[in-house]
N, C-alpha and C positions, 0 to 999 in steps of 0.2 A: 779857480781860486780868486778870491777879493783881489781890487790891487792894492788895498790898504796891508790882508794879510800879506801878500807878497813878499811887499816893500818892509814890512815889520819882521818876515822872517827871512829877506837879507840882510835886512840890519844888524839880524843877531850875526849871520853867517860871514859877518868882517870882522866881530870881536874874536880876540886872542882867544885861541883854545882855553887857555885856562881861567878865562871870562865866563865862557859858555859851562865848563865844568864847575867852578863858582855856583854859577847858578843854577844846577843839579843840587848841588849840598845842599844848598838853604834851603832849599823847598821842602823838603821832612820836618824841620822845625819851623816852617812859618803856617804848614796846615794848623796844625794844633794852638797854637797861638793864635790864629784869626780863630779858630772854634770854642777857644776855654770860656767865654761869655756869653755866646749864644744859645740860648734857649734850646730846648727841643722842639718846640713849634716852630721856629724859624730856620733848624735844620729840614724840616721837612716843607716846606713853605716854597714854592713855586713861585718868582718876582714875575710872570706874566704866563697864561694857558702853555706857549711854547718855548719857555726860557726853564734850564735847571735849577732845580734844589740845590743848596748847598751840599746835601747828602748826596745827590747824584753826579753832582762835578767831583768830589773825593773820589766818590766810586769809579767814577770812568777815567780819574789818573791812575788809579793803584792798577785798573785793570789793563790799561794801554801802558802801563808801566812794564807789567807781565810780558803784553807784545810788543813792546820796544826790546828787552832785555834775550826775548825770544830770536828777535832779528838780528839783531846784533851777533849774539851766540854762532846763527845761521852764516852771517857774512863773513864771519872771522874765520869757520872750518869749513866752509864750504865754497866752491866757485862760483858764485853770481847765482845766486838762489832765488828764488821767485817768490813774494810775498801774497797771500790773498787780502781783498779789500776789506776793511774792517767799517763797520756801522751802527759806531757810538749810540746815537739814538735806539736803534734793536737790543743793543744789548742792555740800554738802561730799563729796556721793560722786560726783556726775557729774564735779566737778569734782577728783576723786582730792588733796584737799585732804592725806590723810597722804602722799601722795606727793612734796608738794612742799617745798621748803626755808623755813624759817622767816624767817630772817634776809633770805633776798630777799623774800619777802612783806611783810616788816615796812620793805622801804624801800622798796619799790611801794605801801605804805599811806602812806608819809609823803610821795610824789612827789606823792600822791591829795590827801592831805590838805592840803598847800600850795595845793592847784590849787584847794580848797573853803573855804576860808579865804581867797584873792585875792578869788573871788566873793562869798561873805559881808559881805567888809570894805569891798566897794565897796556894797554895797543902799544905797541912800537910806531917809528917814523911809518916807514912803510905800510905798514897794515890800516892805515886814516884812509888811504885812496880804496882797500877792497869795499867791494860793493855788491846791493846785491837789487832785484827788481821787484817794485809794489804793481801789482798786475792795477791798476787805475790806471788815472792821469799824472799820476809823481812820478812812474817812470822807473828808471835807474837812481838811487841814491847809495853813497858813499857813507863808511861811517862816519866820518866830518860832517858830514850833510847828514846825520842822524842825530849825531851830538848836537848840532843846530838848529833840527826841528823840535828836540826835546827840551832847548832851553826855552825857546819860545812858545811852545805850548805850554810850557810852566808857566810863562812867566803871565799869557793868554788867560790862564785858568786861574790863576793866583787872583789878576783884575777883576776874571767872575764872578768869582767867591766872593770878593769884596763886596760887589755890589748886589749880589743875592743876599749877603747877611744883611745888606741896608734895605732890603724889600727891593731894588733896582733891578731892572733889566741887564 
């Protein structure tokens, strides 16, 4: 891992839990809002050969949305469950991610994301520390340390989006 991502996803991991939950909510309504203006050419528009569409960065939250909510579900009924590695890039071509419509992506993200946020909102004290294992290099994470990878990939993807709708890398 970067040590810029690192250092940017401890930074989320010192904010107040209800910071990092914060910033779960808003991201349903700020897809849609950075998309109500953009073209359809420029949802599908690639800012460089190896940089995402704004259609395929929707896509691959709603779908890591699925497997965060999936892990989660996991660590909470079960003891220390073993996650397989997931490969954003594969799945945005098996999954024909420019193929798909943005705007239904992006309320298939917030359908997700309401459903990961009921879960979240009910954890107990105790139950922040269960954890479970990503077979990579992440290791063991906790659901604190999942609520904290999720606010910062939001908040990571929310930047890309931005600068793919400006044609930026």
């Amino acid at each position: 891992m970067a040590v810029e991502v690192r250092d940017r996803l401890a930074a989320w991991g010192r904010r107040p839990r209800a910071e990092r939950l914060a910033r779960l909510a808003t991201t349903a309504s700020e897809l849609p809002a950075r998309l109500a203006t953009a073209p359809a050419t420029v949802l599908t528009r690639r800012p460089a050969p190896d940089a995402w569409a704004p259609v395929e960065i929707v896509c691959h939250l709603r779908d890591l949305e699925e497997s965060f909510h999936e892990r989660l579900a996991l660590i909470l009924t079960t003891d220390e469950p073993r996650f397989p590695t997931t490969n954003p890039d594969r799945w945005a071509a098996e999954r024909q991610y420019l193929r798909q419509d943005t705007h239904d992506a992006a309320r298939a993200f917030a359908r997700r994301r309401a459903d990961t946020l009921t879960v979240l909102r009910g954890v107990n004290d105790e139950a922040w520390t269960r954890a479970g294992w990503q077979l990579d290099s992440r290791g063991r994470r906790t659901v604190d340390d999942f609520l904290t990878l999720i606010a910062w990939h939001d908040d990571n993807h929310i930047e890309q989006l931005a600068r793919a709708l400006e044609g930026r890398r």
